[in-house]
N, C-alpha and C positions, 0 to 999 in steps of 0.2 A: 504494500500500500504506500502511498506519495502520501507528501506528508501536511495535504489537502485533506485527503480523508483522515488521518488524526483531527487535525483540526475541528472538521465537520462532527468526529465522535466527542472530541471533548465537547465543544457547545452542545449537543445535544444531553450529552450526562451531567453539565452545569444548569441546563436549563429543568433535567427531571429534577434533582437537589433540589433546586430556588421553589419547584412547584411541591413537590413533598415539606419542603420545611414550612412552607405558606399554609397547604394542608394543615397540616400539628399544630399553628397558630389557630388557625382559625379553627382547629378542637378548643384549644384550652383557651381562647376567649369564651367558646361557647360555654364550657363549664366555668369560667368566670360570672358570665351574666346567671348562666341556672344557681349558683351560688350565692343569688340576688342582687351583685353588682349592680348600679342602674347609671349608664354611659350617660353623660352629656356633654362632655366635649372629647374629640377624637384630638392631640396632638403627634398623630405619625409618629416619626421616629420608629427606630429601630434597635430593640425589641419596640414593639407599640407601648407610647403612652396613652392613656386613657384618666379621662377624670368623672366622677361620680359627686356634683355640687350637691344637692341636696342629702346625701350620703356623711361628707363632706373628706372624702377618699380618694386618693390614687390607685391606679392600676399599671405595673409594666406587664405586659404577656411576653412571654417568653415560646419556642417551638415546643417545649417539654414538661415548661411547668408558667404560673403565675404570680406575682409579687403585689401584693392588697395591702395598703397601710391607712391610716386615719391622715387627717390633714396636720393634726399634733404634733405626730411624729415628724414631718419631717422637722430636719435641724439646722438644710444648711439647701443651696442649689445656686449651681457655680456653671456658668461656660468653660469650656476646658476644649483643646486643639492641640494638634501637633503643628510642631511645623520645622523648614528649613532652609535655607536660604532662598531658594528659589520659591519656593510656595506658604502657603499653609493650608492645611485638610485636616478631616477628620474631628470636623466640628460637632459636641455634646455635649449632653447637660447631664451634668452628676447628681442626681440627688443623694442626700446623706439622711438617713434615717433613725432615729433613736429605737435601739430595739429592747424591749422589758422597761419593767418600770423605775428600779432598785439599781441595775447592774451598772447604769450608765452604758453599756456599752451602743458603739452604732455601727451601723452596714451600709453599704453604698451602691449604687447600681447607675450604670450610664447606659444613658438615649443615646445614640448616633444619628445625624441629620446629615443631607444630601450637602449643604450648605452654610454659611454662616449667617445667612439672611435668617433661611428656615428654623435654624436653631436660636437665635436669637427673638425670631416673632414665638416659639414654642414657649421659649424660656420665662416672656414678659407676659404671655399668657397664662401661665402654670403662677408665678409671683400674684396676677391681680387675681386669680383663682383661689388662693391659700391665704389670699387678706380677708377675703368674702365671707 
């Protein structure tokens, strides 16, 4: 085989992945919502943010599993990027979550966004969300 048809197999095996992993997301939102979740604002990202205002709850879905906290918890939500000379990429929002009551301890989980526009309109969204 010429190394066209490699090609042509890889994209085709990236593109079953992206649709099976899309699949497994969109299970464990479903069992998100049957777990009473109630969405009212979609913020994309990747894993998916999801917000629950009258809840008053975040959501990240994950392919395998889901991440549900009160608006309480969080502790901290920061823009964060790579970058290097030539560019910068990999624009996301960290949220930092206070987990237990006593332990103090916290956990941390980041959104990935397409852009720093996106992440940034996400990020100002999610802030006047969590003041509400």
């Amino acid at each position: 085989m010429g190394s066209l048809h490699w090609i042509i197999i890889a994209v085709i095996v990236m593109a079953g992945l992206a649709y099976w992993n899309h699949q497994r997301t969109d299970a464990q939102l479903k069992a998100l919502k049957d777990a009473g979740f109630i969405v009212s604002d979609q913020l994309a990202g990747n894993p998916k943010l999801l917000v629950s205002s009258s809840q008053k709850q975040l959501a990240v879905v994950f392919p395998d599993s889901y991440l549900r906290a009160d608006f309480r918890q969080v502790s901290g939500l920061e823009l964060r990027h790579d970058s290097n000379a030539q560019t910068e990429f990999n624009y996301r929002i960290q949220i930092t979550l206070k987990i237990g009551s006593q332990s103090g301890s916290q956990n941390s989980v980041e959104v990935v966004f397409e852009n720093e526009t996106r992440a940034q309109t996400a990020l100002k969204k999610l802030q006047q969300l969590l003041k509400n």
